[in-house]
C-alpha positions as CSV (number, residue, x, y, z in Angstrom):
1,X,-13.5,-8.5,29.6
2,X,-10.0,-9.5,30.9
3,X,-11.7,-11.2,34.2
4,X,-14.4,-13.0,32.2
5,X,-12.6,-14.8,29.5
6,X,-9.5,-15.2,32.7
7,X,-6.7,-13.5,30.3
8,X,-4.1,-11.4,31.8
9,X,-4.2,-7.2,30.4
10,X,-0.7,-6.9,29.3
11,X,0.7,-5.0,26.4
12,X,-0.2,-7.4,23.8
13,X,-3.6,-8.3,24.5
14,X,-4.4,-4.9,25.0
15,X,-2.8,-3.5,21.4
16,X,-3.6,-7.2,20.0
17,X,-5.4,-5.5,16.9
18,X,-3.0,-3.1,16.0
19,X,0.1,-5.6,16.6
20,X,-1.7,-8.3,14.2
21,X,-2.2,-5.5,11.7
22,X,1.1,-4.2,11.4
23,X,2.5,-8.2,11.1
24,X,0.2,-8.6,8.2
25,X,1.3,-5.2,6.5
26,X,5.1,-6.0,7.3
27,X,4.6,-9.7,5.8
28,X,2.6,-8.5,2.8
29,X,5.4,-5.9,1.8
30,X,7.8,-8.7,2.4
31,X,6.0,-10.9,0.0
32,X,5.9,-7.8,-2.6
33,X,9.8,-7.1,-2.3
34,X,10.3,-11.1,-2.3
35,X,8.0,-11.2,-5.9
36,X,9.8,-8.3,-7.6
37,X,13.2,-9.3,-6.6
38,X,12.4,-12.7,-8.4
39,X,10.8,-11.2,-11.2
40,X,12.8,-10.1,-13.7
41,X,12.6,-6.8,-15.1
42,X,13.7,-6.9,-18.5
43,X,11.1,-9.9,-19.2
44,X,8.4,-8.5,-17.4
45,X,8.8,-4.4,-17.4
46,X,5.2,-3.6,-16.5
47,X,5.1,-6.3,-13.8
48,X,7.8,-4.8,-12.1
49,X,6.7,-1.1,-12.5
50,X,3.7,-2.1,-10.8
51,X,5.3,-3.4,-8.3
52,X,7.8,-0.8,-7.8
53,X,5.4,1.9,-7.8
54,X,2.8,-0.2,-5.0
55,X,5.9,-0.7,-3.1
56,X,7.5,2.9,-3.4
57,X,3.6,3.8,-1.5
58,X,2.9,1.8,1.2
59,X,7.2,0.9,1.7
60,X,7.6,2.4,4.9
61,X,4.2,4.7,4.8
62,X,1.9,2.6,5.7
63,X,3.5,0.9,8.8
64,X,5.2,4.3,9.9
65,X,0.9,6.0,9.7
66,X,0.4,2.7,11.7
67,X,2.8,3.4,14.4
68,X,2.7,7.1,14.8
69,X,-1.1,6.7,15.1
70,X,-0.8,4.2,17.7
71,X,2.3,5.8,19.6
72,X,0.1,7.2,22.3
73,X,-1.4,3.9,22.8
74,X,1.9,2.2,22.9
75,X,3.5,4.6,25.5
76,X,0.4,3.7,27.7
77,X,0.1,0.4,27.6
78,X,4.5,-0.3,27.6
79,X,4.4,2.0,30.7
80,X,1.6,-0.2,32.3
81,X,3.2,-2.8,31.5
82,X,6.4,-1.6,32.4
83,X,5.0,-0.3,35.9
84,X,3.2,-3.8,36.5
85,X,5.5,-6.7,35.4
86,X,6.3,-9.4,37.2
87,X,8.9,-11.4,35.1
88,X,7.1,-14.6,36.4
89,X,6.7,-16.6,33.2
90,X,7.2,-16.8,29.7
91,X,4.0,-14.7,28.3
92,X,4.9,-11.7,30.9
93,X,8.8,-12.1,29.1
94,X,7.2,-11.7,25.6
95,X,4.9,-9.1,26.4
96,X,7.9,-7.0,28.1
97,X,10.1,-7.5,25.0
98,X,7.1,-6.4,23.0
99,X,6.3,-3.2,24.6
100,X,10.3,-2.5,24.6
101,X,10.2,-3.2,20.8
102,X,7.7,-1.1,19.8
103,X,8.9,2.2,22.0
104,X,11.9,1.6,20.2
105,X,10.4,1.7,16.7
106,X,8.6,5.0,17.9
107,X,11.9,6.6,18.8
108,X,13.3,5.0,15.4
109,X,10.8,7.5,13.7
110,X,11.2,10.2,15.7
111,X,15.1,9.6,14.5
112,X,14.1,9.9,11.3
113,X,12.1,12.5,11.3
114,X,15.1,14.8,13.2
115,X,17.1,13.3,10.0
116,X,14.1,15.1,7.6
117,X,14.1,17.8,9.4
118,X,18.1,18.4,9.7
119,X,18.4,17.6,5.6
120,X,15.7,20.2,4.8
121,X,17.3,22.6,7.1
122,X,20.9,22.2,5.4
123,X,19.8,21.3,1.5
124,X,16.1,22.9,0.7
125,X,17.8,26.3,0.0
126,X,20.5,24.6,-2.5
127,X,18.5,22.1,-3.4
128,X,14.7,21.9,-4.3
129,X,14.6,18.0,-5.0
130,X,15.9,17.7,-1.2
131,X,13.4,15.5,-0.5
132,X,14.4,12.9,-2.9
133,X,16.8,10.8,-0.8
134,X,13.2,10.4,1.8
135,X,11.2,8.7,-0.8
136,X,9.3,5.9,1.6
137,X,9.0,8.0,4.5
138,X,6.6,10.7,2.6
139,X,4.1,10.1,5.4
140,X,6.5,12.3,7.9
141,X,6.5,15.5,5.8
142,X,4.7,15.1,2.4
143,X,1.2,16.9,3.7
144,X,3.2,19.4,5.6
145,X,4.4,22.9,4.2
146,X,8.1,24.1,3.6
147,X,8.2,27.6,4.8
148,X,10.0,26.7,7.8
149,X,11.4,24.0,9.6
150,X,8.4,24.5,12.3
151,X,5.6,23.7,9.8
152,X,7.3,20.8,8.6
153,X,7.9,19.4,12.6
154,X,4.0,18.5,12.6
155,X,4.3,14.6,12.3
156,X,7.3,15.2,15.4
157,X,5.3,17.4,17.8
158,X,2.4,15.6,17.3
159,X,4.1,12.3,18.3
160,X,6.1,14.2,21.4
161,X,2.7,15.6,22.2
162,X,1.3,12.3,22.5
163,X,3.6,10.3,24.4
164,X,3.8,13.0,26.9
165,X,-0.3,12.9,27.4
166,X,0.1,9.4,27.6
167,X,3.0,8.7,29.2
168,X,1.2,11.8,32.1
169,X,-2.0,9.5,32.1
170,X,0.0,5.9,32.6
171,X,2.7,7.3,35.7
172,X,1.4,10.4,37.2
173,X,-2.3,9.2,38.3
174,X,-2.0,9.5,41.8
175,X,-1.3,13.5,41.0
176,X,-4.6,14.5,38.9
177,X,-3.7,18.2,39.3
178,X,0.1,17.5,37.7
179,X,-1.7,15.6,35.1
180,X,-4.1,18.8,34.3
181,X,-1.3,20.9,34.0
182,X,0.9,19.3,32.0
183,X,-1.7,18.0,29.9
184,X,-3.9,21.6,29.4
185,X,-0.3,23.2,28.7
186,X,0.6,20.6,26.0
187,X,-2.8,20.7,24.2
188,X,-2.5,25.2,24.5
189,X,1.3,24.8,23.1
190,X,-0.2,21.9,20.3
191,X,-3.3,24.6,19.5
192,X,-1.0,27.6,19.5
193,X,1.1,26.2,17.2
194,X,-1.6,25.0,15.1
195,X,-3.3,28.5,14.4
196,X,0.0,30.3,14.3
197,X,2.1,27.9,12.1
198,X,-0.9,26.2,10.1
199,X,1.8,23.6,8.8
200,X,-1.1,21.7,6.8
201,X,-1.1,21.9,3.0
């Protein structure tokens, strides 16, 4: 594809969907915080509950499901990119920053989710409502059960276990039997930990 229509695989071009996805999610939630901090609530109460309520579900949930389900994909393609730039012109600058940008926003979640995971650890015992200071960011522990900190780590492991497989595929290709290892032992730690824990609600 990239050879008949002469355009260059990089980063972008090769996540171009998901990257014009997320910018239309991200502007859309910008226009809905921009319309209920103009309305005002007193005059129009239901207006604004409606727009509190749409906004307290896709306000960061729907770009964080975005990302972690791409985070594989990003590792991949940032590493090729990484492993392949030549800082030659203005499009190979962009696509650089790009791919930095979004590892960055992976390892902002993964802070966040350490952050969950640390709160629940210190407050869920005091505290049942512990959760209540993580409304917006339901999406990294709402589907997950409480009984330990292990079964809540899903959304976590699953994104560690998926920049490793990727990361394995994008630098380690000239060692396929490195790459089998690592890979066969992450997927019997992910499985293990699956039918052990069974951290889904």
């Amino acid at each position: 594809v990239f050879e008949k229509y002469d355009v260059n695989s990089n980063f972008v071009n090769n996540l171009w969907d998901f990257l014009m996805t997320l910018m239309i999610v991200l502007v859309v939630i910008g226009a809905l915080s921009l319309v209920k901090f103009s309305v005002p609530e007193k005059r129009f109460p239901r207006i604004s509950n409606i727009l509190s309520k749409t906004l307290g579900a896709i306000k960061w949930n729907v770009p964080i499901m975005m990302v972690c389900s791409s985070s594989g994909d990003i590792f991949f393609y940032a590493s090729l990119q990484i492993q392949s730039s030549h800082i030659d012109s203005f499009s190979a600058v962009v696509c650089l920053g790009v791919s930095l940008v979004m590892m960055m926003v992976v390892f902002v979640i993964l802070a966040i989710g350490f952050k969950i995971l640390r709160s629940f650890k210190r407050q869920s015992f005091e505290n049942p409502n512990w959760a209540d200071k993580w409304k917006g960011y339901e999406i990294l522990y709402e589907e997950y059960e409480e009984k330990s900190i292990w079964s809540l780590s899903y959304m976590i492991l699953f994104l560690i276990r998926g920049i490793i497989f990727n990361l394995t595929l994008a630098t380690l290709f000239n060692f396929p039997l490195i790459q089998c290892i690592i890979i066969n032992i992450s997927n019997v730690l992910m499985f293990s930990y699956l039918l052990y824990l069974r951290p889904l609600k």
